[in-house]
C-alpha positions as CSV (number, residue, x, y, z in Angstrom):
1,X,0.0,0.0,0.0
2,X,1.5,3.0,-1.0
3,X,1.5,6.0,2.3
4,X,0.9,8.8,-0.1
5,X,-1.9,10.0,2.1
6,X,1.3,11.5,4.4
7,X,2.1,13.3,2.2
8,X,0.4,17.0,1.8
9,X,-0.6,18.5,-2.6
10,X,2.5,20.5,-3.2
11,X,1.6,24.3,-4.2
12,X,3.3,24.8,-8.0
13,X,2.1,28.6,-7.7
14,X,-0.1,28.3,-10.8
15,X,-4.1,27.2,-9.3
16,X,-4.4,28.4,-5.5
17,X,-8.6,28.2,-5.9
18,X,-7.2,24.1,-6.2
19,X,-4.4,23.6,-4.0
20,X,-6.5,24.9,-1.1
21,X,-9.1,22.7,-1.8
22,X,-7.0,20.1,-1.7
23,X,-5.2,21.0,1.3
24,X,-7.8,21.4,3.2
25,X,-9.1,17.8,2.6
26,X,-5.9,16.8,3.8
27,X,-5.9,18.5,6.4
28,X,-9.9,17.2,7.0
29,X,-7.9,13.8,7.1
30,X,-5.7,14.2,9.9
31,X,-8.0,15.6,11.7
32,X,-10.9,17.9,12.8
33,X,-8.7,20.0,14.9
34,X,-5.8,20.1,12.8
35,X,-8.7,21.1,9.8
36,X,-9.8,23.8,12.1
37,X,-6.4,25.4,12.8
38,X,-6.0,26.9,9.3
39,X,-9.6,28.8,10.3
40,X,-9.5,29.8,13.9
41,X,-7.1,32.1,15.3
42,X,-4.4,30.5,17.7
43,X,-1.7,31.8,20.6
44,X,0.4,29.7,22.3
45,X,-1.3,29.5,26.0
46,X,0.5,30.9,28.6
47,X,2.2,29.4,31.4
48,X,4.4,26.3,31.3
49,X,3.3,23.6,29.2
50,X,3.0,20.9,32.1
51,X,0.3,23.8,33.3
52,X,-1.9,23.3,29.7
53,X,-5.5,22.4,30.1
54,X,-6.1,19.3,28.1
55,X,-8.1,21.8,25.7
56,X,-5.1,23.9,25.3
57,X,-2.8,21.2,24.6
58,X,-5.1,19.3,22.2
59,X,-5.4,22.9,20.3
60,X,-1.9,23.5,20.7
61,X,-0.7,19.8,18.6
62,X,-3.1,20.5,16.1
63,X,-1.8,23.9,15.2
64,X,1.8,22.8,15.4
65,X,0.8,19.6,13.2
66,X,-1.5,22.0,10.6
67,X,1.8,24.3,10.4
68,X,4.0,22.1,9.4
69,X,2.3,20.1,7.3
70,X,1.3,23.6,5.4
71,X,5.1,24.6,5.8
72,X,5.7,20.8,3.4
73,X,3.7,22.0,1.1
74,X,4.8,24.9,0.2
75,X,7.9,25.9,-2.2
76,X,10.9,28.1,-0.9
77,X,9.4,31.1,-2.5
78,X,6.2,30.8,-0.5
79,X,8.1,29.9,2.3
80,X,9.9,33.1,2.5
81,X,6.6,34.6,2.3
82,X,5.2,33.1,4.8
83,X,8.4,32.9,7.4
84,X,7.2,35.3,9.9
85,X,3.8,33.9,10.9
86,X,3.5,32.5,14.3
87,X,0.8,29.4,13.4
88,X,-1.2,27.4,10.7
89,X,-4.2,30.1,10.7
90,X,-1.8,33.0,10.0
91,X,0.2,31.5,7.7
92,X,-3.1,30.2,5.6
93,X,-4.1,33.9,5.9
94,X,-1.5,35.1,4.0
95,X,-1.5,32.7,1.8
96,X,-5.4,33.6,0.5
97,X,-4.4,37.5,0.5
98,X,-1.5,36.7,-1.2
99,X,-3.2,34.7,-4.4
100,X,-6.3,35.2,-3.7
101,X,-5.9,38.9,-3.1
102,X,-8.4,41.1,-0.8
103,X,-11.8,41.3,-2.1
104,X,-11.1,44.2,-4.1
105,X,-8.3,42.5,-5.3
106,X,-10.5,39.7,-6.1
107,X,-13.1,41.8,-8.1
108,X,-10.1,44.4,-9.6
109,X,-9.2,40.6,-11.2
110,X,-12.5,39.0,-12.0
111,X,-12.5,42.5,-14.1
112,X,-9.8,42.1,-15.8
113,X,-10.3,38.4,-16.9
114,X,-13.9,39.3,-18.0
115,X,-12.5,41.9,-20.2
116,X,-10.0,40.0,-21.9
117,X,-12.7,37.2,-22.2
118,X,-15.4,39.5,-23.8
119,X,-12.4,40.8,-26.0
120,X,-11.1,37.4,-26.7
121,X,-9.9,37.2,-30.3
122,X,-7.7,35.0,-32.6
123,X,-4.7,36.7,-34.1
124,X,-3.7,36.4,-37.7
125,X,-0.5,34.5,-37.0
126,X,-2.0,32.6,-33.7
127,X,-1.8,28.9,-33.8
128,X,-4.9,27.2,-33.0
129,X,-2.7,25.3,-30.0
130,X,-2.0,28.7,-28.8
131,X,-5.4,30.5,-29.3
132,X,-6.8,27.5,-26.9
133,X,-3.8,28.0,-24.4
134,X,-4.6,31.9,-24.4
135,X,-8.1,30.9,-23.8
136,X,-7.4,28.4,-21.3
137,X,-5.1,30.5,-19.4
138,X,-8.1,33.2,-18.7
139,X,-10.6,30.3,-17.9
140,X,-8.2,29.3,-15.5
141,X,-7.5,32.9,-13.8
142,X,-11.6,32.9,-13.3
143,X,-12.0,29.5,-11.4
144,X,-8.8,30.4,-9.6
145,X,-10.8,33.2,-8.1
146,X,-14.4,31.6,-7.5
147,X,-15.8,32.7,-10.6
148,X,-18.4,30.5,-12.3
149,X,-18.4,31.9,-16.6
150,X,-21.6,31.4,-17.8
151,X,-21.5,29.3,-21.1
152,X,-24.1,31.7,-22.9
């Protein structure tokens, strides 16, 4: 049996809208508490750790086990990006503003791909191959952001 399920999707950079999705299944599979770390605010409790409430420690392992296994996934890049940020749920933050952008962001983008969809020609000297790549490539930047294109 291969132990694959150990192993968190690598982010490539290129779909976010995906890689999150997928992440956060994995994360779903080790755990409710490790799936609720990327979501919840977290601060290491105070006091010694021998003086931890069973609740504190619990929450504690789960962050620790959410961050690292986000850390694995990650290239060097995002890493570097990412460095500074004390647990799981503030590195995962950073992560959405960072591809996903704020919600302006979000909508500044949406607005962009729609015009370069309504706009969407082949040129002269434009391969078919490269015409569907063109068109593929803004298709992509949509569901990337949450955006359902209607087919009309």
């Amino acid at each position: 049996m291969v132990n694959d399920i150990k192993t968190p999707p690598k982010f490539d950079d290129l779909n976010f809208l995906i890689w999150k999705f997928k992440m956060i299944v994995f994360l779903q599979s080790l755990g409710s508490r490790v799936a609720k770390a990327v979501t919840k605010p977290f601060s290491i409790p105070s006091g010694d750790e021998d003086t931890w409430s069973d609740i504190a420690t619990k929450e504690f392992d789960a962050n620790a086990k959410a961050h690292y296994v986000v850390l694995q996934a990650l290239n060097d890049d995002d890493i570097t990006r990412v460095i500074h940020c004390k647990s799981a749920y503030d590195i995962w933050s950073h992560l959405v503003v960072t591809h996903e952008g704020t919600s302006q962001v979000k909508r500044d983008k949406i607005d962009l791909l729609r015009s370069q969809y309504e706009n969407f020609t082949m040129h002269e000297n434009e391969s078919i191959d490269d015409m569907v790549a063109k068109l593929t490539k803004i298709t992509n930047g949509f569901i990337s952001l949450g955006y359902a294109i209607d087919n009309d």
